[in-house]
Structures are given as structure tokens and as C-alpha cells.
GUPADREN-385260 format. One record per residue: x, y, z of N, C-alpha, C, O, CB in turn; residue number from 1. Coordinates in steps of 0.02 Angstrom, whole numbers, plus 50000, padded with zeros to 5 digits. Glycine has a CB too. Layout:
BEGIN
R   n.c1   n.c2   n.c3  ca.c1  ca.c2  ca.c3   c.c1   c.c2   c.c3   o.c1   o.c2   o.c3  cb.c1  cb.c2  cb.c3  resi
R      X      Y      Z      X      Y      Z      X      Y      Z      X      Y      Z      X      Y      Z   NUM
...
//
This chain:
BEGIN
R   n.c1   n.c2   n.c3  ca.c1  ca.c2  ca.c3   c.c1   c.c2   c.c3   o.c1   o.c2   o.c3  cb.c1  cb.c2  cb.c3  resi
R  49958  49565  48233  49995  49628  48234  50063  49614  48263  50070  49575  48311  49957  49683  48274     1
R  50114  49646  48236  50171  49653  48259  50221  49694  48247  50234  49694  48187  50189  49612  48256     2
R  50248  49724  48273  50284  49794  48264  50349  49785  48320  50354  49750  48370  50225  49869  48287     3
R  50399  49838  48284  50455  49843  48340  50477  49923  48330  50472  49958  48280  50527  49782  48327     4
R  50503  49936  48391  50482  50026  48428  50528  50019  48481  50536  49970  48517  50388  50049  48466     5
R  50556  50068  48480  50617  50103  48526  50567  50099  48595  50506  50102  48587  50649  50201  48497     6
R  50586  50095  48643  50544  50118  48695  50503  50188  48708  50444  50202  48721  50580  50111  48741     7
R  50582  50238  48695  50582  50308  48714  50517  50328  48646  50469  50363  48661  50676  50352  48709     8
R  50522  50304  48583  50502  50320  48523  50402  50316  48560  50359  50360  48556  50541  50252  48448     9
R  50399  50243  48596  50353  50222  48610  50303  50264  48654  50243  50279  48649  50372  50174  48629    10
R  50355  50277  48700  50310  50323  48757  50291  50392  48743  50246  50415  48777  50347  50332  48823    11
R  50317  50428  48699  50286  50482  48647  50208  50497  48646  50174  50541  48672  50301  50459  48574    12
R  50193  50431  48597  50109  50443  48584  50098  50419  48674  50070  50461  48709  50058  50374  48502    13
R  50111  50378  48694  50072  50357  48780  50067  50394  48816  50025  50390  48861  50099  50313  48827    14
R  50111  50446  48810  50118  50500  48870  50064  50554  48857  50036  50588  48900  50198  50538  48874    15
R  50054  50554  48778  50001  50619  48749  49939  50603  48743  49895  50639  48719  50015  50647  48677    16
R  49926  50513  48778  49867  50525  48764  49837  50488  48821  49777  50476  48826  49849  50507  48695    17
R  49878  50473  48860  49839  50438  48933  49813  50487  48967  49756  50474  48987  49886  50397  48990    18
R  49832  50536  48981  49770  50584  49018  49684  50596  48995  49643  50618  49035  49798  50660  49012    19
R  49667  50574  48922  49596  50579  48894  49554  50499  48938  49494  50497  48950  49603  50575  48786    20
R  49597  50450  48953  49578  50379  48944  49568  50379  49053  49605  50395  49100  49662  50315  48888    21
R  49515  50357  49047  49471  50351  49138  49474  50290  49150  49448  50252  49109  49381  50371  49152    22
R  49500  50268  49197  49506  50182  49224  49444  50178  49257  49432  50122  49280  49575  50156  49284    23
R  49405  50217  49265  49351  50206  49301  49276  50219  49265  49230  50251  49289  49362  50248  49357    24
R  49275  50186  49204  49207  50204  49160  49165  50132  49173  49177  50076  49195  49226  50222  49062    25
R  49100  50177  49141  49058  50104  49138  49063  50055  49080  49046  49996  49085  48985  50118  49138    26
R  49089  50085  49023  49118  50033  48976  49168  50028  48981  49209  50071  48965  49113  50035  48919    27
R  49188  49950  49013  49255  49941  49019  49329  49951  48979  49385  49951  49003  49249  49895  49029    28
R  49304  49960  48892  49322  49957  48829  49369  50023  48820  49421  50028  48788  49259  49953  48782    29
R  49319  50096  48874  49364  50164  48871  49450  50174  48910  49490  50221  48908  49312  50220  48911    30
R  49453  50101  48945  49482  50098  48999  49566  50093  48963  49624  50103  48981  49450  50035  49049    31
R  49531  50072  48906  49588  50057  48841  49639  50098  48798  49612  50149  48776  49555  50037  48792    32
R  49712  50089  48778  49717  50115  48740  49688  50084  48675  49667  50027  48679  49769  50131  48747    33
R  49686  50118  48614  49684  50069  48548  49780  50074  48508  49819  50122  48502  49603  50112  48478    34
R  49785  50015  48493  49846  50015  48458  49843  50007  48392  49826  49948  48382  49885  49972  48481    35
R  49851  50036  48338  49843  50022  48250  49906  50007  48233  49949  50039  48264  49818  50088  48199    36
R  49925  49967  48191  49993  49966  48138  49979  49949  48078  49947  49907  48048  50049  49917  48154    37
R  50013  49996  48067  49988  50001  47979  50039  50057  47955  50057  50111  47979  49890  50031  47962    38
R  50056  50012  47882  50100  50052  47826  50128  50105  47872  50105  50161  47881  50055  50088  47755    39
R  50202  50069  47910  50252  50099  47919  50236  50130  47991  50285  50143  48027  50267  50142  47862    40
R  50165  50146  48017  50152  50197  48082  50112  50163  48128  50073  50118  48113  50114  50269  48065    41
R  50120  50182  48173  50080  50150  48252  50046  50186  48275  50075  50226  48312  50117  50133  48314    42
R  49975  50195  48270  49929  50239  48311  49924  50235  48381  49908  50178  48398  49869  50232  48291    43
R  49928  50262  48415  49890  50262  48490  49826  50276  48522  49852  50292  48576  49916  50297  48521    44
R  49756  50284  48535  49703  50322  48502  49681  50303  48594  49692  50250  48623  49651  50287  48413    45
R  49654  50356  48620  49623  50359  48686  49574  50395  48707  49594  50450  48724  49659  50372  48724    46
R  49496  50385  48716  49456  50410  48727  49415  50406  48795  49417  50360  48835  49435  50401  48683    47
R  49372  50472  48799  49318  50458  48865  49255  50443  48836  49211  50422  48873  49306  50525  48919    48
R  49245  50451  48777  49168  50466  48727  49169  50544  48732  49115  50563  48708  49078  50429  48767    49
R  49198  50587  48748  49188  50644  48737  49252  50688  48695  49248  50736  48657  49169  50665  48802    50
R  49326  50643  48725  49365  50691  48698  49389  50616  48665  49359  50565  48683  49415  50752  48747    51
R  49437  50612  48623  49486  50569  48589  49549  50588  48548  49551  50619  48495  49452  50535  48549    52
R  49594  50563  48580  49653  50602  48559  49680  50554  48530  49683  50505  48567  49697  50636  48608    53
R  49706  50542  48468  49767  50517  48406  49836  50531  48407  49854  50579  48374  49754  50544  48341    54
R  49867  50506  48430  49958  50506  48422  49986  50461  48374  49986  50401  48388  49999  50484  48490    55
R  50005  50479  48328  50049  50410  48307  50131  50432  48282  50153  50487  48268  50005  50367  48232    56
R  50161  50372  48283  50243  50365  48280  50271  50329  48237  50258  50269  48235  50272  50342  48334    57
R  50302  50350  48205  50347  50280  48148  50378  50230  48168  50423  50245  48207  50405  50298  48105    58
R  50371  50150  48151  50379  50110  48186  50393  50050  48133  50354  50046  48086  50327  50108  48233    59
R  50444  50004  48136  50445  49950  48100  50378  49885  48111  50375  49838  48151  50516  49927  48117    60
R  50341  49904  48068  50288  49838  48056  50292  49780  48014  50278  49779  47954  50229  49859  48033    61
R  50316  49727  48052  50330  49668  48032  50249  49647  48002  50250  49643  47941  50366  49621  48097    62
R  50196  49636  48025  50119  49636  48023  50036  49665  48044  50008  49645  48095  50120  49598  48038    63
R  50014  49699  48012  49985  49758  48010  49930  49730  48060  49936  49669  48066  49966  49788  47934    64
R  49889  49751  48090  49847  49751  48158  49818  49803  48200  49830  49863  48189  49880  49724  48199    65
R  49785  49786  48241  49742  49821  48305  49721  49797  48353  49699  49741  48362  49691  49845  48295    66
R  49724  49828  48378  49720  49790  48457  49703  49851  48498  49709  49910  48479  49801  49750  48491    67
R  49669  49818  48584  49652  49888  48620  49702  49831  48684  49714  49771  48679  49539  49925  48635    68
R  49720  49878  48738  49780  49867  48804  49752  49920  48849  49737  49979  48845  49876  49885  48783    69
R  49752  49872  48896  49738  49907  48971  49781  49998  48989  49843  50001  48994  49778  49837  49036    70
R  49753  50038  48993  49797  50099  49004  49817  50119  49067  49787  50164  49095  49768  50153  48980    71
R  49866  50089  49095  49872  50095  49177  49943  50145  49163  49981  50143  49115  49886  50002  49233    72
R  49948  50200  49239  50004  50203  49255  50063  50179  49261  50078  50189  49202  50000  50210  49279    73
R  50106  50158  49281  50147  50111  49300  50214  50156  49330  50226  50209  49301  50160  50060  49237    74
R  50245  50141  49372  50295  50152  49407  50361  50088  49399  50351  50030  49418  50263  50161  49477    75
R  50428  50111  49368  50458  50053  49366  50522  50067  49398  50534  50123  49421  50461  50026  49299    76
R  50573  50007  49400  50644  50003  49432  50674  49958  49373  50660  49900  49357  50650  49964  49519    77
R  50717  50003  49346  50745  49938  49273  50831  49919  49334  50869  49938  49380  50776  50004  49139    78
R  50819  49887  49300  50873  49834  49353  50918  49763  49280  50885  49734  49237  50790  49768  49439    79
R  50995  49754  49292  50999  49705  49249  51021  49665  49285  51013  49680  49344  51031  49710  49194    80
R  51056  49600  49270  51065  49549  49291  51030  49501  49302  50985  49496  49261  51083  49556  49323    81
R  51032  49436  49366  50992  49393  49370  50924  49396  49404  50922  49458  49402  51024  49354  49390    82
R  50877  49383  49427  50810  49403  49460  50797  49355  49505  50740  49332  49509  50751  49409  49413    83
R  50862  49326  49558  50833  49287  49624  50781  49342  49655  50767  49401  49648  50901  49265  49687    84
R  50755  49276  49703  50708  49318  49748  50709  49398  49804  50675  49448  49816  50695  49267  49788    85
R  50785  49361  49828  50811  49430  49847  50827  49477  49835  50827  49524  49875  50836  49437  49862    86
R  50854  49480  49759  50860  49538  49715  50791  49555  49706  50772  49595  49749  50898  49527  49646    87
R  50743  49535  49663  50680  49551  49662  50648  49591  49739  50605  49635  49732  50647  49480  49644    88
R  50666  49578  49790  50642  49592  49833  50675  49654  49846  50635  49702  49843  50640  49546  49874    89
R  50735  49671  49858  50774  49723  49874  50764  49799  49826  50754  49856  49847  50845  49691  49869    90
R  50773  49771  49747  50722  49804  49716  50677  49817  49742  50678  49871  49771  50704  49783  49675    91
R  50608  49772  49746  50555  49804  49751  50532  49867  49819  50497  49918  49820  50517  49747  49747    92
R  50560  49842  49853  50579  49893  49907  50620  49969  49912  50614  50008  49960  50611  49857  49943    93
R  50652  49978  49868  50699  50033  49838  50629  50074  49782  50603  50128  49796  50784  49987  49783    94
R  50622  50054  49756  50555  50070  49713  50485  50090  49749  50444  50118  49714  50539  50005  49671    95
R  50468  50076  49818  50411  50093  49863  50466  50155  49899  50454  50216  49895  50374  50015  49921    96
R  50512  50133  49925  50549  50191  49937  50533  50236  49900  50477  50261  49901  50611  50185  49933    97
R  50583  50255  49858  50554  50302  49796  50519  50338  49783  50527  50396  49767  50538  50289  49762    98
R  50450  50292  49791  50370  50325  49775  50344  50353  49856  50307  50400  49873  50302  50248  49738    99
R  50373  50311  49887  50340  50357  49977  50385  50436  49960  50361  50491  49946  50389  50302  50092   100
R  50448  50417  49965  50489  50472  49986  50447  50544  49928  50444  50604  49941  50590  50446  49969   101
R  50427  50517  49879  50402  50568  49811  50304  50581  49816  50261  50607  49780  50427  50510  49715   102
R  50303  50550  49873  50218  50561  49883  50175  50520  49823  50118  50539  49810  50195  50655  49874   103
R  50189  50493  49805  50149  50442  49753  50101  50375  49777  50128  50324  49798  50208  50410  49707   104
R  50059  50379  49773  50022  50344  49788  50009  50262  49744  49987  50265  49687  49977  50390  49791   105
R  50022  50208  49769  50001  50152  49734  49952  50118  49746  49911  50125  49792  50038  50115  49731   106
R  49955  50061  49688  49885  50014  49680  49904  49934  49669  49934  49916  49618  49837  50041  49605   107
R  49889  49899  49707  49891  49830  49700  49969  49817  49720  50004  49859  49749  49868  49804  49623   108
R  49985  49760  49703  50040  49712  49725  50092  49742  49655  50065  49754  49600  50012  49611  49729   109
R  50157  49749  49664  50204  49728  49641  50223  49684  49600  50198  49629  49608  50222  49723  49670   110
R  50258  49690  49561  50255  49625  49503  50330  49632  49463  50354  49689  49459  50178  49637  49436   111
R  50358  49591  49441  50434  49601  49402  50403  49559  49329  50366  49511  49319  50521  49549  49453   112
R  50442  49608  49285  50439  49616  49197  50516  49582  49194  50556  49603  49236  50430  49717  49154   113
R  50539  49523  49140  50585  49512  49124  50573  49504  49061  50525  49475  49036  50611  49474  49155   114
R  50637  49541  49022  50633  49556  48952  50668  49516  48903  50664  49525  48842  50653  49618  48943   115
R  50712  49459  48938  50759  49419  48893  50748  49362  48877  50700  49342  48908  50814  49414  48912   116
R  50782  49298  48822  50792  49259  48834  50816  49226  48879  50848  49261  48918  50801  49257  48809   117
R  50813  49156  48896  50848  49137  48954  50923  49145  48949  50957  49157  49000  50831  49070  48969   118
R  50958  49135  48871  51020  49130  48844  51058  49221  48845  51117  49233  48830  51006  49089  48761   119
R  51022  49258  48860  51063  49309  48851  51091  49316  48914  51059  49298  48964  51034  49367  48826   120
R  51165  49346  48920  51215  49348  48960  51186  49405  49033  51162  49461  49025  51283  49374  48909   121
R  51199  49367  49106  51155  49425  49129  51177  49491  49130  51140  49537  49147  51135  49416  49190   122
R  51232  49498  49113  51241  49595  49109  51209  49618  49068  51203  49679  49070  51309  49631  49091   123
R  51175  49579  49014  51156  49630  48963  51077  49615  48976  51038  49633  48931  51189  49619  48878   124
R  51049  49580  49039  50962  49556  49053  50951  49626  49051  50997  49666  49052  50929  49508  49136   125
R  50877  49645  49047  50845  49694  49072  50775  49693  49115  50725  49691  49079  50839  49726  49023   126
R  50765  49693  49168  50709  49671  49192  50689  49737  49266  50726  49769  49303  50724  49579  49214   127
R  50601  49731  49257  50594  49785  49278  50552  49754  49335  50518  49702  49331  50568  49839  49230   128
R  50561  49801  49398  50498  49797  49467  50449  49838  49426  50462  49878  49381  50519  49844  49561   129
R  50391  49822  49449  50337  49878  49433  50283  49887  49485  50279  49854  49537  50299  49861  49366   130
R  50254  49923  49473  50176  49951  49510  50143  49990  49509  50163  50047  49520  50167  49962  49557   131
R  50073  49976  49493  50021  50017  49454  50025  50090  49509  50035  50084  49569  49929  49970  49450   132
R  50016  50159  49474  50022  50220  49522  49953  50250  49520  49923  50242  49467  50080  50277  49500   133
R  49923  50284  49569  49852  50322  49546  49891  50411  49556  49857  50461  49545  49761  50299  49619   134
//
């Protein structure tokens, strides 16, 4: 499978359907979203076994597929440039800020997403702090 999707386009179906989907089931499998691509559209599909909700979005599909992905919260800090340690760090701290000052509660360790080649120029990097939210 392979597809390419605006972000904003992306989080559409995610946002409409992560509230059906329980991180805490006994089949680990519900914990999932499901992802479809096919002829032109991207399903999103999220269930408890009781309710299941379907979103899908138009999306360039390079190769048609399915797949299921972990359905976590996530809390992020998009940040560009380079990703020394101290940037990473200063970030990540601005971002717990954030979530204290907003009453949000987190889960696990911290982690940084980098989205570029090594060759792209760093003003135009994009790379994110993250951390799972309950």
C-alpha cells in the first residue's frame, strides 16, 4: 500500500473515528485503526465490536492496500530546522509545558518524528516532539 494525503486532508477521517477505537481491549487487533486504499479513496475504519465507524477521504494512491496502525493520541510540537540534542530537548520541554499548563495528562516517554531527507535545506526540515496523551 501506498498513498499520499495532505495531512489536514488526513486527520478528517482520524479525528471521526478515534473516539469508537479502546486502547484497552482484550483483542489487541480493536486497539487499531484499519487503513484501505483503493481506487482513488482511503478508508479509515475503527471499531469496539459493537459500534464501527467508516470515514473515508480522497487521496492519491500510488498502490492499492490495507493495513491496521496503532490508534494512539498523540500530542505534538512541529518545530523546523536542525534536531541537536538541545533543541530536541528545549522543545520537548515547551511541549510538557503546554500540556501541564492545559491539564492534559500523558503516557510514556517522549520521542521526536523527523520528516526529511538528510539533503533538504534545514529551513524547510519539519520535525515533530511528540507524546502519547490519555
Amino acid at each position: 500500500m501506498k498513498f499520499s494525503i495532505q495531512r489536514e486532508v488526513f486527520l478528517q477521517p482520524l479525528s471521526q473515528v478515534v473516539g469508537v477505537v479502546e486502547r484497552r481491549q482484550t483483542l489487541p487487533v480493536l486497539a487499531n485503526f484499519l487503513l484501505v486504499a483503493r481506487e482513488g479513496r482511503l478508508s479509515v475504519t475503527g471499531t469496539d465490536m459493537e459500534v464501527e465507524l467508516i470515514s473515508s477521504v480522497d487521496a492519491n494512491i500510488s498502490q492499492d492496500g490495507e493495513i491496521t496502525v496503532p490508534a494512539r493520541k498523540l500530542a505534538t510540537l512541529t518545530f523546523s530546522w536542525l534536531t541537536p540534542r538541545s533543541r530536541v530537548e528545549k522543545k520537548t520541554v515547551e511541549l510538557l509545558n503546554i500540556l501541564e499548563k492545559n491539564n492534559i495528562q500523558t503516557k510514556g516517554q517522549p520521542f521526536l518524528m523527523r520528516y526529511n531527507d538528510p539533503w533538504t535545506p534545514p529551513f524547510l526540515r519539519r520535525n515533530e516532539v511528540v507524546i502519547e496523551v490519555i
